[in-house]
C-alpha positions as protocol buffer text, in pm:
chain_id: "A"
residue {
  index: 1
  type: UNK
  ca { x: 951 y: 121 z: -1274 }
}
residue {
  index: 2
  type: UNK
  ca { x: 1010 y: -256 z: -1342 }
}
residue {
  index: 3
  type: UNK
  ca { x: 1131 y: -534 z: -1131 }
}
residue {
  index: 4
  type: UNK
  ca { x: 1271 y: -883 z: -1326 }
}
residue {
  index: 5
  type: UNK
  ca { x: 1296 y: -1220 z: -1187 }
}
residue {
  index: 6
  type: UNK
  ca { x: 1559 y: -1371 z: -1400 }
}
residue {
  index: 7
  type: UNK
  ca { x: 1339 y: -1261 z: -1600 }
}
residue {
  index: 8
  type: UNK
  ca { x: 1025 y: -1056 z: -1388 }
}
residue {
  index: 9
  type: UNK
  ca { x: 999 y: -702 z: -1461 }
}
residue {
  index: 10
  type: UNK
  ca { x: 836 y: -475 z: -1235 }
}
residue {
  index: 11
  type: UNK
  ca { x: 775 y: -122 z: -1372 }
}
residue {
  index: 12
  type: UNK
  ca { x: 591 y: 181 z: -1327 }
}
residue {
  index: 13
  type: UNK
  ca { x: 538 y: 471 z: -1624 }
}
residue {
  index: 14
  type: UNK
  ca { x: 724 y: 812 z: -1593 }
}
residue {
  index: 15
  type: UNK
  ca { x: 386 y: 968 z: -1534 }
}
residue {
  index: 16
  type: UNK
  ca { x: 326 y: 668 z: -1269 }
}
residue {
  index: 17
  type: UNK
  ca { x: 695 y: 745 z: -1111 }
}
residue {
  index: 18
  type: UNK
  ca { x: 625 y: 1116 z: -1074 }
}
residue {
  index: 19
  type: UNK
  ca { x: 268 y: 1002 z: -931 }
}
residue {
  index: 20
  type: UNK
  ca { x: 428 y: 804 z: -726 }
}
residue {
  index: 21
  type: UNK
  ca { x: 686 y: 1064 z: -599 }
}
residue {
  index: 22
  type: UNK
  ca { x: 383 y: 1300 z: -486 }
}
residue {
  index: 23
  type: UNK
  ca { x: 248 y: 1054 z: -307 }
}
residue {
  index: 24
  type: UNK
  ca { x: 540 y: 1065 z: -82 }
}
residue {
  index: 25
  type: UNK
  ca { x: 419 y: 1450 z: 18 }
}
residue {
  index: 26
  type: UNK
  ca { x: 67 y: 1314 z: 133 }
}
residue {
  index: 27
  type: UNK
  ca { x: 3 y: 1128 z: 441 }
}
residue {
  index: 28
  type: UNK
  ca { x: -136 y: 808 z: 293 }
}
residue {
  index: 29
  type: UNK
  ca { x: 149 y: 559 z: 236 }
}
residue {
  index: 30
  type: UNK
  ca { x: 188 y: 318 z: -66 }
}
residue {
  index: 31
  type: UNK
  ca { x: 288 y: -35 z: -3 }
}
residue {
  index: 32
  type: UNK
  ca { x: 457 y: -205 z: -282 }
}
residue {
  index: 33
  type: UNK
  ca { x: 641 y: -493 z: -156 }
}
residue {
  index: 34
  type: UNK
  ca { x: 884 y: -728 z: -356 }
}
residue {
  index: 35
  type: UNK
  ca { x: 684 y: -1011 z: -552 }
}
residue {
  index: 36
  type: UNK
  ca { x: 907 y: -1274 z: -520 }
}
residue {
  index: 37
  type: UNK
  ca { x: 1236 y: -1298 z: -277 }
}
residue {
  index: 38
  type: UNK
  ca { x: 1536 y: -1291 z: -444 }
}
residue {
  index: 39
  type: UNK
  ca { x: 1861 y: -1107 z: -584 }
}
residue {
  index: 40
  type: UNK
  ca { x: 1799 y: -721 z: -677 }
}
residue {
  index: 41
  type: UNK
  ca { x: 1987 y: -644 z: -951 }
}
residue {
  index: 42
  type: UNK
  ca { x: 1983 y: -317 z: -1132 }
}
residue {
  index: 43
  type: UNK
  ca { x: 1803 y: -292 z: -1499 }
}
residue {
  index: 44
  type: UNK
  ca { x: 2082 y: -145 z: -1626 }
}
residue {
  index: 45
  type: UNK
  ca { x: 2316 y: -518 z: -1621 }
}
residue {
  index: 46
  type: UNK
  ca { x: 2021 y: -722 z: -1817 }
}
residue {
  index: 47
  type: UNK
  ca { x: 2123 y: -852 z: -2139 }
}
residue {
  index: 48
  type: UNK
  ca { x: 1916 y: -742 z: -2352 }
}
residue {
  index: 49
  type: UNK
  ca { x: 1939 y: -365 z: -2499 }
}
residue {
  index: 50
  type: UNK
  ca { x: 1586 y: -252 z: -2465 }
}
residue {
  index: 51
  type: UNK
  ca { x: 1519 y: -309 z: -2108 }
}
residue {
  index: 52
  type: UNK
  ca { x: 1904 y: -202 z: -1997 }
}
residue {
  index: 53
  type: UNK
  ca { x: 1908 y: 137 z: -2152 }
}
residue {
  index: 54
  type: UNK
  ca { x: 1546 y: 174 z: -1986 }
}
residue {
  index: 55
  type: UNK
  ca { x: 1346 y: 221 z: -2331 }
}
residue {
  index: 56
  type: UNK
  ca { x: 1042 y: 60 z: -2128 }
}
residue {
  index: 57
  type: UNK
  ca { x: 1054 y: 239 z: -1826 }
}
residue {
  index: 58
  type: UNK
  ca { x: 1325 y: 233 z: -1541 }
}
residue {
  index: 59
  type: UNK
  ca { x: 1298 y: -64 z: -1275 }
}
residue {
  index: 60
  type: UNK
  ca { x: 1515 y: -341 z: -1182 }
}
residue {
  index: 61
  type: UNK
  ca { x: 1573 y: -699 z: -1171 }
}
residue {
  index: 62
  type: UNK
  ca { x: 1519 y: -973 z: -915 }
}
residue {
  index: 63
  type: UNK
  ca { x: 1683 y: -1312 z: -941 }
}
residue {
  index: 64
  type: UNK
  ca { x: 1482 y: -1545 z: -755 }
}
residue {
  index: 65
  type: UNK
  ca { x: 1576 y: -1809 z: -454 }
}
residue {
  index: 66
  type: UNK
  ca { x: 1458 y: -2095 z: -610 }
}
residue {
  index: 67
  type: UNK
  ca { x: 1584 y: -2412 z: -709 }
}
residue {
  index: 68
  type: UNK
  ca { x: 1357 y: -2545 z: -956 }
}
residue {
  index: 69
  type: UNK
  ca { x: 1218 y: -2381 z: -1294 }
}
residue {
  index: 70
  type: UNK
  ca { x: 895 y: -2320 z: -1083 }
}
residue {
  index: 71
  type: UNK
  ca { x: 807 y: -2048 z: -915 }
}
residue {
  index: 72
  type: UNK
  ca { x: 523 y: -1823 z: -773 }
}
residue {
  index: 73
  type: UNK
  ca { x: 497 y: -1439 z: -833 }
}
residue {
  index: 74
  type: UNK
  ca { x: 261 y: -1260 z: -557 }
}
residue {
  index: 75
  type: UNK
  ca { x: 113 y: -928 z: -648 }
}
residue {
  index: 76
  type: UNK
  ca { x: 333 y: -658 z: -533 }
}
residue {
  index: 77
  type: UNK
  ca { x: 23 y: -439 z: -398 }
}
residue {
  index: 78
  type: UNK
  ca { x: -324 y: -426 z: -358 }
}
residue {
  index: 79
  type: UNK
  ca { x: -467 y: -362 z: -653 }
}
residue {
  index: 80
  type: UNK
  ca { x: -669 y: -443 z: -975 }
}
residue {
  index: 81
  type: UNK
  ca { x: -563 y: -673 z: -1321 }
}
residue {
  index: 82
  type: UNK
  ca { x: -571 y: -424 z: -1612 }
}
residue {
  index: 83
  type: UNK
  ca { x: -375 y: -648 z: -1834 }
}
residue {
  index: 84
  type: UNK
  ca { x: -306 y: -1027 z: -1867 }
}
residue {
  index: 85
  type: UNK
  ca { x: -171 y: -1079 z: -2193 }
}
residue {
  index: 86
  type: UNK
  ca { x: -290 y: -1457 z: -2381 }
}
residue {
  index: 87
  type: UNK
  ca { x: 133 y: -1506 z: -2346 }
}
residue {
  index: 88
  type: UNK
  ca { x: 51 y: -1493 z: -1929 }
}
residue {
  index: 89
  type: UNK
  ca { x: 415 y: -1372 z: -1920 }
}
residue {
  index: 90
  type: UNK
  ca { x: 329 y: -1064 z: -1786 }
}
residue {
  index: 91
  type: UNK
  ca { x: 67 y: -874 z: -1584 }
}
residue {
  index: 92
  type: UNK
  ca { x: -37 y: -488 z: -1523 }
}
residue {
  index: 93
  type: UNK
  ca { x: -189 y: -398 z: -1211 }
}
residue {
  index: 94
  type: UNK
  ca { x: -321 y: -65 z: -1097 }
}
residue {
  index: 95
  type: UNK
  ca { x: -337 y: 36 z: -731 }
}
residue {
  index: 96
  type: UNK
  ca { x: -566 y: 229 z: -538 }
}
residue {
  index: 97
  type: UNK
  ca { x: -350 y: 498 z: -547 }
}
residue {
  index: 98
  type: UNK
  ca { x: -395 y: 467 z: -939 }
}
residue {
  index: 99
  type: UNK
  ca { x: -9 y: 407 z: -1004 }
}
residue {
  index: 100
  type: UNK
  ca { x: 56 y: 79 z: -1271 }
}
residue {
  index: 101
  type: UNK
  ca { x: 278 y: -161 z: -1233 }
}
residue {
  index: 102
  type: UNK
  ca { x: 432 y: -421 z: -1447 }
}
residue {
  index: 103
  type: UNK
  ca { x: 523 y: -740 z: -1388 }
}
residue {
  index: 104
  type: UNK
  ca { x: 721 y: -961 z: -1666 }
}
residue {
  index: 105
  type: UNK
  ca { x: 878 y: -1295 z: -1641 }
}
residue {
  index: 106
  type: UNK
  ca { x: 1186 y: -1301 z: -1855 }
}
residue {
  index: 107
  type: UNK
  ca { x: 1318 y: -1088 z: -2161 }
}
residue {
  index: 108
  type: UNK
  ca { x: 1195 y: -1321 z: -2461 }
}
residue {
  index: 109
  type: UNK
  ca { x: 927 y: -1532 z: -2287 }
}
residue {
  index: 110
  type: UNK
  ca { x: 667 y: -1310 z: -2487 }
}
residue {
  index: 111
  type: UNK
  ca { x: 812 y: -1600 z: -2784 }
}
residue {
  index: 112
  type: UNK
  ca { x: 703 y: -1896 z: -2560 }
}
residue {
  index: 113
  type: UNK
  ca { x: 339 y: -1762 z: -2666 }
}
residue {
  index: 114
  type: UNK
  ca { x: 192 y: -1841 z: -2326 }
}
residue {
  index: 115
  type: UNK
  ca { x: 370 y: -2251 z: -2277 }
}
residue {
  index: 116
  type: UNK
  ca { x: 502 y: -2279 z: -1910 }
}
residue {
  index: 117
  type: UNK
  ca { x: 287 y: -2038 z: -1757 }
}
residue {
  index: 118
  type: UNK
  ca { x: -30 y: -2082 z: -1538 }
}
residue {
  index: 119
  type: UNK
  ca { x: -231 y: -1756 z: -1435 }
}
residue {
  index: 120
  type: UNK
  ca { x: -434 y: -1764 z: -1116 }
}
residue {
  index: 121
  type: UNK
  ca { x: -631 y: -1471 z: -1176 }
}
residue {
  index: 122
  type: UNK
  ca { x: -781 y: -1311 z: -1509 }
}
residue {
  index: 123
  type: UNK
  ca { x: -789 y: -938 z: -1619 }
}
residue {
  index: 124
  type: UNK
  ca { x: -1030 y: -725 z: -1436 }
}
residue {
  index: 125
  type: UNK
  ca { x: -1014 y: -899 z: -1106 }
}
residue {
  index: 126
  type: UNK
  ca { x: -876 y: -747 z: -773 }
}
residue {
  index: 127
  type: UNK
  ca { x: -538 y: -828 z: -660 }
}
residue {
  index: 128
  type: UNK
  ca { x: -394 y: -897 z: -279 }
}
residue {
  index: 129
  type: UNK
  ca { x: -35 y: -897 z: -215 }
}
residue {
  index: 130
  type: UNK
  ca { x: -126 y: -1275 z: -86 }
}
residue {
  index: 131
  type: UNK
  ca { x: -273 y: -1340 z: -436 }
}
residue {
  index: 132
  type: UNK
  ca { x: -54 y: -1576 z: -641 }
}
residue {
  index: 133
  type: UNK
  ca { x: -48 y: -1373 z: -1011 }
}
residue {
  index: 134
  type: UNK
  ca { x: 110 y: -1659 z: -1192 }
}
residue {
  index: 135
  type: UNK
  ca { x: 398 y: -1942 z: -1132 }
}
């Protein structure tokens, strides 16, 4: 699954998904909470070809309330980095529940090779939902 702002993706693997589905049939629940208030869109209306006919995964898209071209993403769930690309566009977390998740600012912001973006937190370190991720 993915979730975009303008931009931020938010995904989850098939395998993750169908984790994620039996999780539903235990008693535990799984908090994943929006990372950044906004517009929810569906992946399917983004621009680009890739990420509309789901090639990456399946997700969606959330526009952000914000007024200015800065913005901070909060970690979606509890959980630990597993991936902070040099670019800082995007970052994998994985949850105690061992699902990943995604998240990806823009389509082409891989291109920006890593100008604009500021990372609060570096791969390997443990995640709160209160945890800026990067802005």
């Amino acid at each position: 699954m993915f979730v975009m702002l303008q931009g931020v993706f938010l995904w989850l693997s098939k395998l993750e998904r169908l984790k994620m589905f039996s999780l539903f049939k235990k008693k535990e629940k799984t908090n994943i909470v929006a990372p950044i208030s906004g517009k929810l869109i569906e992946l399917e209306k983004v621009k680009d070809p890739v990420f509309a006919k789901k090639m990456m995964s399946d997700g969606f898209v959330i526009v952000p309330n914000v007024q200015s071209s800065t913005f901070d993403v909060y970690a979606p769930t509890d959980g630990k980095v597993m991936s902070l690309p040099t670019t800082k566009h995007a970052i994998g977390l994985r949850n105690r529940e061992g699902q990943e998740i995604l998240i990806r600012i823009g389509i082409d912001t891989v291109d920006l090779k890593g100008k604009g973006f500021t990372s609060c937190i570096n791969q390997g370190d443990c995640s709160s939902r209160r945890k800026i991720d990067f802005s």
